[in-house]
N, C-alpha and C positions, 0 to 999 in steps of 0.2 A: 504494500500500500504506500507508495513512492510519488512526492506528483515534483518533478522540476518544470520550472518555467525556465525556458529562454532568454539568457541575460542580451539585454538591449538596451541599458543602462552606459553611463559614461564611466571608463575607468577612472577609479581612483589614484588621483594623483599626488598627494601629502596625507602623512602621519597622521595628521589631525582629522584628514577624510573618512581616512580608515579606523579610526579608532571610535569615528562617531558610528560607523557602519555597524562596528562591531559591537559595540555599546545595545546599540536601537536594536539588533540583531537579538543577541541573546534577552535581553529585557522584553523582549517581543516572547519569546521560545518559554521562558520561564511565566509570562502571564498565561500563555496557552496550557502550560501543563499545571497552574492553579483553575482555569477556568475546568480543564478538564474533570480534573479533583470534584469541582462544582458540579460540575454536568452528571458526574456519576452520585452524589449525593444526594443534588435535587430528584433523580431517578427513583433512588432508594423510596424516599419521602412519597414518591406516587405509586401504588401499587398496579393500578390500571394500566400505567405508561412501560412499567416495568416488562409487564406480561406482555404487553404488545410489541415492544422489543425484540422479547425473546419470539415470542411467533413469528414476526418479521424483522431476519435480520440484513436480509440483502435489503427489502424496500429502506427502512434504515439508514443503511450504506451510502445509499443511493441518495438520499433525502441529508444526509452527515452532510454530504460535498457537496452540495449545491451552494449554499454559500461562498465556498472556493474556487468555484468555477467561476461565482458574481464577483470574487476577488481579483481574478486574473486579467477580467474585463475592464474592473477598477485600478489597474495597478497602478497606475500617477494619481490616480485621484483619495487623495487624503482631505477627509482621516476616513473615507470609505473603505477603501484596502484595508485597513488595519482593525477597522469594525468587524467588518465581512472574515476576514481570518481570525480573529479570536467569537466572530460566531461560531466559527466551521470547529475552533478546538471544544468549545462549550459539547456541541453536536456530538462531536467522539464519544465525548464523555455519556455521554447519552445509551451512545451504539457498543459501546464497550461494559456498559453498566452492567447486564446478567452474568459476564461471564466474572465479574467481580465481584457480583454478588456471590454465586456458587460456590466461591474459593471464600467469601466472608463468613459462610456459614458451615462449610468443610473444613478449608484448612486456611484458619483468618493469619494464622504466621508468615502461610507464604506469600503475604504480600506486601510486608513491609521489606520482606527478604528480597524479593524483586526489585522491588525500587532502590535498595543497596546497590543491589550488583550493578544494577543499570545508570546509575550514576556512578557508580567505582569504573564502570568500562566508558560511558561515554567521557567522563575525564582524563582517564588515561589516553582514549583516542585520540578528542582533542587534544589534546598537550603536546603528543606526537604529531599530528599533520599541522601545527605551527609550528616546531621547533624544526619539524624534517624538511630538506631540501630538497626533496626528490618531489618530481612533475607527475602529479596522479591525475593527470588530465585524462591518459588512455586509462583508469579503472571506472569513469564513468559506464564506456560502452558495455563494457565487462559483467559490472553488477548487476546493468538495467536487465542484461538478455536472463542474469540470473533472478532477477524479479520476475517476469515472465515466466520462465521454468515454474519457479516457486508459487505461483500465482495458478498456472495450471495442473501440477498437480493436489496441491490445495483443494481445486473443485473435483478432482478425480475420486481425493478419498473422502470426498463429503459423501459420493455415493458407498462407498467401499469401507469407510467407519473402518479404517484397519491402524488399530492403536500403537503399533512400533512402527509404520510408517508415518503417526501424527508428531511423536518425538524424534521422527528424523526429520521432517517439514520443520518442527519448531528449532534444531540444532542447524539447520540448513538457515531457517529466517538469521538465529542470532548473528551466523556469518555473513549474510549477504548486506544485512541494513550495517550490520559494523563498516563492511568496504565503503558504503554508502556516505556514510558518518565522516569517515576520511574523506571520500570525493568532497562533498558539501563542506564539506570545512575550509578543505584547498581552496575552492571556490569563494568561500566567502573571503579567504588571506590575498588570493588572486586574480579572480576574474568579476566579484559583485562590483557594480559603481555605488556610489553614497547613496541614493534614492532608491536599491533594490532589496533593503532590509526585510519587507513586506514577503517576496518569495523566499530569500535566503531565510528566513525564521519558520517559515512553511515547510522545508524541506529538512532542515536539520528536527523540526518537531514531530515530523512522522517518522524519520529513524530514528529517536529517541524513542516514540511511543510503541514502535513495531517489536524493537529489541525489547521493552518491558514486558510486553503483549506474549511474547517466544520465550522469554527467559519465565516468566509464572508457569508460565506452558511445560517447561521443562520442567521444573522443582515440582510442579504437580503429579506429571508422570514419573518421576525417580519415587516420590512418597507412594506414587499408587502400586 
């Protein structure tokens, strides 16, 4: 669940450019994954909305990204882009709320335990794709085709419910959004201009959320 836009933004040319980029950036990324937090709370609170969740979760999906779709449309127009993108994280939180719930009333440890890791690796990552030199411009194409893979057999075992192939889809997810994590990082250190904080925070927040989403994934089936 990967969405990059097309940078078509003006490079950044000073320190001070870059630093505001990176600034708006994660400031953007970290209100998306409290709004999230929100979205799956206010869920909780609705029993009705819950249950229809779970009955439909593709319409859901479908209904999550609609807002980011109206963001991509908006991208210079602020502060629309940036309304529309922390609607679209509110929404996640929404579409992700059963399967949080299930694990709140199973196994409620493994999900602070999640959110460890998933910050102890996206900092790690990060920390490595600023400090490293090396040009991950060719892991873009790399990962996406492994998104795709990942995506299609995804709906393979929805028919096929075969549970050592859902823990290798979710060991497969941890590493494909990690590569990702690095691309979109690179990206944001070298190819975003100052005004494309909007996607760049879009992107790095769905590999944040997909790695948390796979990594619960996993600690649930090792307990199971």
């Amino acid at each position: 669940m990967d969405f990059s836009i097309p940078n078509q933004g003006v490079l950044v040319r000073t320190g001070a450019e870059r630093a505001t980029l990176v600034r708006r950036t994660y400031l953007l990324v970290l209100a998306g994954v409290v709004l999230t937090m929100a979205g799956v709370a206010f869920t909780f609170s609705q029993p009705a909305l819950l249950g229809a969740v779970a009955r439909h979760p593709i319409i859901t999906m479908i209904c999550a990204f609609v807002p980011l779709v109206m963001a991509t449309r908006a991208r210079a127009t602020f502060p629309a882009n940036i309304g529309l993108a922390l609607l679209f994280t509110f929404t996640m939180g929404i579409a992700i709320s059963p399967v949080i719930y299930i694990y709140s009333q199973t196994q409620p440890s493994l999900i602070p335990q999640a959110g460890i890791l998933t910050l102890s690796t996206f900092s790690v990552l990060t920390i490595y794709a600023w400090v490293s030199k090396r040009d991950f411009s060719a892991m873009g194409s790399f990962f996406v085709v492994g998104l795709w893979v990942l995506i299609g057999t995804s709906l393979l075992n929805i028919f096929f419910r075969n549970e050592t192939a859902s823990l290798w889809i979710a060991g497969a997810t941890v590493l494909v959004f990690s590569g990702l994590l690095i691309f979109d990082t690179w990206r944001l250190k070298n190819v975003y201009g100052p005004d494309d904080y909007v996607q760049a925070a879009v992107a790095i927040y769905l590999d944040l959320l997909n790695m948390f989403m796979a990594i619960l994934r996993l600690l649930g089936g090792r307990r199971e």
